[in-house]
C-alpha positions as a Markdown table, in Angstrom:
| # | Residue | x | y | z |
|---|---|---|---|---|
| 1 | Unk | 126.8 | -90.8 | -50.8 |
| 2 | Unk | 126.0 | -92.5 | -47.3 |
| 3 | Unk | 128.7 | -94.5 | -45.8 |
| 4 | Unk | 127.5 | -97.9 | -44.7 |
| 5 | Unk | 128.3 | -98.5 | -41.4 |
| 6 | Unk | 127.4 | -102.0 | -41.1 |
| 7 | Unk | 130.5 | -102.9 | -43.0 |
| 8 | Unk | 133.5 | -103.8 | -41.3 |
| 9 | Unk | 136.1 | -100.5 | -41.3 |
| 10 | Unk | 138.8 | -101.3 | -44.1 |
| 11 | Unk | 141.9 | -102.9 | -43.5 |
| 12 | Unk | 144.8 | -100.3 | -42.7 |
| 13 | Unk | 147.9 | -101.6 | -43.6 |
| 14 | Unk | 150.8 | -101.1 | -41.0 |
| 15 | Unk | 153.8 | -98.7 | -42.5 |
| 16 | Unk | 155.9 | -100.6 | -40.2 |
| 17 | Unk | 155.2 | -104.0 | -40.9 |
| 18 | Unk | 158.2 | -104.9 | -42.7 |
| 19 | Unk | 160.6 | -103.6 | -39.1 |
| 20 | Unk | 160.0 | -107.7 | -38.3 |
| 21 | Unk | 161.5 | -108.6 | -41.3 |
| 22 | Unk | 164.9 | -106.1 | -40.5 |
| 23 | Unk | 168.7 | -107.6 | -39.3 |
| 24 | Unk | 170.0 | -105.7 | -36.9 |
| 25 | Unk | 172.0 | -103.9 | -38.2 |
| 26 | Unk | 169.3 | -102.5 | -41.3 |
| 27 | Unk | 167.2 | -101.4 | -38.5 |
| 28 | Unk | 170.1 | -99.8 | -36.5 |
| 29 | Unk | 171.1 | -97.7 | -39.4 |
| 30 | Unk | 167.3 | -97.0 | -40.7 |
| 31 | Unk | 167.0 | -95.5 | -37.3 |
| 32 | Unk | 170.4 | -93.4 | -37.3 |
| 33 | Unk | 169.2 | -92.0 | -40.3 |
| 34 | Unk | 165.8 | -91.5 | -39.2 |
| 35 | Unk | 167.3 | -89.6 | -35.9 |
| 36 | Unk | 169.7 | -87.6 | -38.2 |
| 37 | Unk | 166.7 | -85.8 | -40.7 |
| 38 | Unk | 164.6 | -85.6 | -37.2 |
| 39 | Unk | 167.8 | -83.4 | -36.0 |
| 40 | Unk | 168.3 | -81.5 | -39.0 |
| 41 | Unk | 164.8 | -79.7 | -38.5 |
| 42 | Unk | 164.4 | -79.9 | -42.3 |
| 43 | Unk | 161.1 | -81.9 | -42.3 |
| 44 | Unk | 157.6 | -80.6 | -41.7 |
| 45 | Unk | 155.3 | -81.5 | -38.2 |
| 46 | Unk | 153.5 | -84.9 | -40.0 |
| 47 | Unk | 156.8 | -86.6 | -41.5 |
| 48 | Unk | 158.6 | -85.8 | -38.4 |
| 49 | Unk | 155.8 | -87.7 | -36.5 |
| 50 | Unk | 155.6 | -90.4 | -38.9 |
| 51 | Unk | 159.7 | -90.7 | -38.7 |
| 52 | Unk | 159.7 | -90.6 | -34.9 |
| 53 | Unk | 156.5 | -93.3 | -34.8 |
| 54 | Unk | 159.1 | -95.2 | -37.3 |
| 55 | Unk | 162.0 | -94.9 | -35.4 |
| 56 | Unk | 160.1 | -95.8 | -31.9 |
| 57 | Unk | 159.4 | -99.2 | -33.8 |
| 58 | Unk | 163.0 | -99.6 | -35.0 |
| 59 | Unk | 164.4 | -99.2 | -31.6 |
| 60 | Unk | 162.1 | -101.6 | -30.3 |
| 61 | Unk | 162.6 | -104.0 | -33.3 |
| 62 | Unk | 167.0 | -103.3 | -32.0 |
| 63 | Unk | 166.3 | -103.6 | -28.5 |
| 64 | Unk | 164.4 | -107.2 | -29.1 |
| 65 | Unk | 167.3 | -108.1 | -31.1 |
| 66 | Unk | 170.2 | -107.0 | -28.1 |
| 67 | Unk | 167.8 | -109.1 | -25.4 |
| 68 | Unk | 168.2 | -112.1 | -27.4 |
| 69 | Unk | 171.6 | -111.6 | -28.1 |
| 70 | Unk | 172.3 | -111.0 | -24.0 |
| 71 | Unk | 169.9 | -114.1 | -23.7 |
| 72 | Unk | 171.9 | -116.7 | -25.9 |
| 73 | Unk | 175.4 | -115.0 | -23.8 |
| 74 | Unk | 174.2 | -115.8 | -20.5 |
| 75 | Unk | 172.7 | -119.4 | -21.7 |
């Protein structure tokens, strides 16, 4: 069956989407967990890139969090 290309591409939900929603603290130890099975060499090549494109978001999601933080201090 042909694939009609003058529909718009489907929507692709993001895997991460729910990081925003994350305290601190949930995403800091989502993300130490996330480092320790990266380190343990016990997952295949696709989960390990899925975990590390996970934990890239986490750390960014943490990183926001410790800006604001250092932001409200300085205030």
């Amino acid at each position: 069956m042909a694939k009609d290309k003058s529909a718009p591409p489907a929507e692709v939900e993001d895997p991460n989407a729910d990081v925003a929603d994350l305290s601190y603290e949930a995403a800091r130890d989502e993300l130490t967990s996330i480092v320790a099975t990266l380190e343990s060499g016990q997952v295949g090549l696709e989960e390990s890139m899925t975990l590390w494109a996970r934990g890239e978001v986490l750390a960014a999601h943490c990183e926001g969090w410790l800006d604001a933080a250092e932001a409200k201090l300085k205030a």
